[in-house]
C-alpha positions in Angstrom: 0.0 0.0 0.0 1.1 3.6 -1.0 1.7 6.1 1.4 -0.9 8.3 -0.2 -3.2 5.5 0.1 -2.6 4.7 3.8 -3.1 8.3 4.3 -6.2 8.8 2.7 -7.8 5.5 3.5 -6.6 6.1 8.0 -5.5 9.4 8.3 -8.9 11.2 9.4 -8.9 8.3 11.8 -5.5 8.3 13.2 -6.0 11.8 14.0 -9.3 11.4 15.7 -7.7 8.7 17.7 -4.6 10.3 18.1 -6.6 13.8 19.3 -8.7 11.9 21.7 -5.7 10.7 24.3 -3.5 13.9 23.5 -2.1 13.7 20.3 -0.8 17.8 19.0 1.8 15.5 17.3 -0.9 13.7 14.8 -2.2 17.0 14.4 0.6 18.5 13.1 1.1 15.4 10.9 -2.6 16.0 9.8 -1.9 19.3 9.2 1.1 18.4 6.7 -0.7 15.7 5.0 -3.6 18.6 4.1 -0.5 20.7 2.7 0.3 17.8 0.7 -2.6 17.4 -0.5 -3.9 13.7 1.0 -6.2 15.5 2.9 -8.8 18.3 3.5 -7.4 20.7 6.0 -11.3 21.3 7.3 -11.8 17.9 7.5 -8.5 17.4 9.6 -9.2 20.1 12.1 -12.9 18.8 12.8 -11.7 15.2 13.7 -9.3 16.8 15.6 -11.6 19.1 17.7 -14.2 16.2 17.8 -11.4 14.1 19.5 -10.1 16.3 21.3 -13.1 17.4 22.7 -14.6 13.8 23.9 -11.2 13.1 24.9 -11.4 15.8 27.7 -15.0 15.8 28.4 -14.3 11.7 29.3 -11.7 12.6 31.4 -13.7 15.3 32.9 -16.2 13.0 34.0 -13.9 10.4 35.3 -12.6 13.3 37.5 -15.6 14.1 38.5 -16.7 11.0 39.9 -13.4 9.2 40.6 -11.0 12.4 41.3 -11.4 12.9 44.6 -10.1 8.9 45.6 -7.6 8.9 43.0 -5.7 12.1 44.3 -6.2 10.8 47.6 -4.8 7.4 47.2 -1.5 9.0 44.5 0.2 11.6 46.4 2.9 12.3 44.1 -0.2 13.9 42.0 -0.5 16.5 44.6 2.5 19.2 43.3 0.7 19.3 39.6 -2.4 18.9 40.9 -2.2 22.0 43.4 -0.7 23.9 40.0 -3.7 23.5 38.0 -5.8 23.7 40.9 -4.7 27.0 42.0 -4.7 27.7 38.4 -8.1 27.3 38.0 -9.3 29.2 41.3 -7.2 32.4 39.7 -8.3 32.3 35.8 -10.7 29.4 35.4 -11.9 30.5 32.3 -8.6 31.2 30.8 -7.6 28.0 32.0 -10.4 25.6 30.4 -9.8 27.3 26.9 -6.1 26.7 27.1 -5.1 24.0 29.0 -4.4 22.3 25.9 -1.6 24.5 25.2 -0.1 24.3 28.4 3.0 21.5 28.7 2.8 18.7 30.9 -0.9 20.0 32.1 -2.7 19.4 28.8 -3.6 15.3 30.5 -4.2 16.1 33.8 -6.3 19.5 33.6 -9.6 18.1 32.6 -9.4 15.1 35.4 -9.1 18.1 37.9 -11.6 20.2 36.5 -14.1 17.4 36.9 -12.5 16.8 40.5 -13.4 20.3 41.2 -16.8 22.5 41.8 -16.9 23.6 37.8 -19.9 22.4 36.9 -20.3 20.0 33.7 -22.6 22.7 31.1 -19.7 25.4 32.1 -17.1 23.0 31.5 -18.3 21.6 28.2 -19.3 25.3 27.1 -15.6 26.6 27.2 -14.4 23.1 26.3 -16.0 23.1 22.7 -14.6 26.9 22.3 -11.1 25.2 23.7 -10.9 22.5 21.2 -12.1 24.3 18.5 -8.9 27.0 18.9 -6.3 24.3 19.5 -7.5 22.1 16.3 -7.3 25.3 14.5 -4.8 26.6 15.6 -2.6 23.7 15.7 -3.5 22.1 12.2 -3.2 25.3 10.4 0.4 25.0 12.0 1.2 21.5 10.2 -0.3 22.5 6.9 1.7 26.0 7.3 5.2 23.7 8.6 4.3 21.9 5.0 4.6 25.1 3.0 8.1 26.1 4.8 9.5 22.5 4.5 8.8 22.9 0.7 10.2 26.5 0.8 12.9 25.0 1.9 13.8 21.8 -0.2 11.8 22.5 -3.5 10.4 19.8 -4.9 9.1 18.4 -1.6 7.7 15.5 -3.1 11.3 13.2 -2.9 11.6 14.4 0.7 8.0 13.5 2.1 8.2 10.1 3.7 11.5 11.7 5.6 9.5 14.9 6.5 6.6 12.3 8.1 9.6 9.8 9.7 11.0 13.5 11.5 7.5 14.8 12.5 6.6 11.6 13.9 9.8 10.8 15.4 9.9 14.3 17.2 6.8 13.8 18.9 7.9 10.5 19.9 11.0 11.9 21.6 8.8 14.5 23.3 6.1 12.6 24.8 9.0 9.9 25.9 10.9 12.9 27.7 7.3 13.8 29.7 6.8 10.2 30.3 10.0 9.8 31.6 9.3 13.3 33.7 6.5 12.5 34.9 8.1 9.1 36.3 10.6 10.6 37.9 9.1 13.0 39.7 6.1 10.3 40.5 9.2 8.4 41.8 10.4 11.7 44.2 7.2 12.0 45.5 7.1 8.4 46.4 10.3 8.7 48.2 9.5 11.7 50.2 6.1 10.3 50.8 8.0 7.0 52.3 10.1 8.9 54.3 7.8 11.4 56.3 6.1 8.0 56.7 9.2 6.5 58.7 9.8 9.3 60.5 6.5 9.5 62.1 5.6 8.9 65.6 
């Protein structure tokens, strides 16, 4: 199977998928296959915005009736959480439109939202408006990334499974480096949390 084929027959999918759990990486990927003409740039930023948006409205939800236990039974959430918590008590609005643009936030936000007193019509209200900036804003990105690669190299056509390979590759490396992050730091608070234990009468 060509790549232009695999594109076109699983791309609108992968980046719904992709958009749903976090995904700006098969956005921007989206975005470039639009520039190149595999897919509709429209068409790219509403799958995106539609996963996006049940993506974050589920975890909303599971924050809103699980978040309470789940922060109390992890306390090396508590440093992140207290972030986005005194976050949203300063600029809630701000916070729910752009919490997708905010690194190493963007997962946890709409768990503690839902763990919090914003009630569900306010959160989906600014949450649609949200989702539908970043999947603009963030495919329009990709298809413009297209038109500077091809500035760049020319004939972009010889270069294009390479230019795929480094986009995909890059977010790879970046969401391995938060993962690995957030592990360490999980792993700190652990420790610390072990040792206050020991040390208590």
């Amino acid at each position: 199977m060509s790549l232009e084929q695999l594109i076109a027959d699983y791309g609108y999918i992968a980046i719904a998928v992709g958009t749903f759990f976090e995904g700006e990486t098969v956005l921007v990927l989206g975005g470039f296959a639009a520039h190149r003409s595999y897919l509709e740039l429209p068409w790219v930023i509403v799958c995106a915005f539609c996963g996006s948006l049940l993506g974050d409205q589920l975890y909303y939800y599971i924050g809103r009736y699980k978040g309470k236990q789940a922060l109390m039974k992890r306390p090396h959430w508590q440093a992140k959480s207290q972030r986005v918590l005194d976050l949203l008590d300063k600029h809630q609005v701000l916070l729910i439109l752009g919490f997708r643009f905010l690194y190493g936030l963007r997962s946890v936000t709409p768990f503690l939202i839902g763990a919090s007193s914003v009630k569900p019509t306010r959160f989906l209200l600014f949450n649609i408006i949200g989702a539908a900036i970043w999947a603009c804003v963030v495919g329009v990105l990709g298809y413009l990334f297209g038109n500077t690669i091809e500035v760049i190299l020319g004939d972009i056509k010889h270069y294009e499974l390479q230019a795929f390979g480094a986009i995909a590759l890059v977010g790879m490396l970046a969401w391995l480096y938060r993962h690995r992050i957030r592990r360490r730091k999980a792993s700190q608070s652990e420790a610390s949390a072990a040792t206050r234990d020991r040390h208590q009468p």
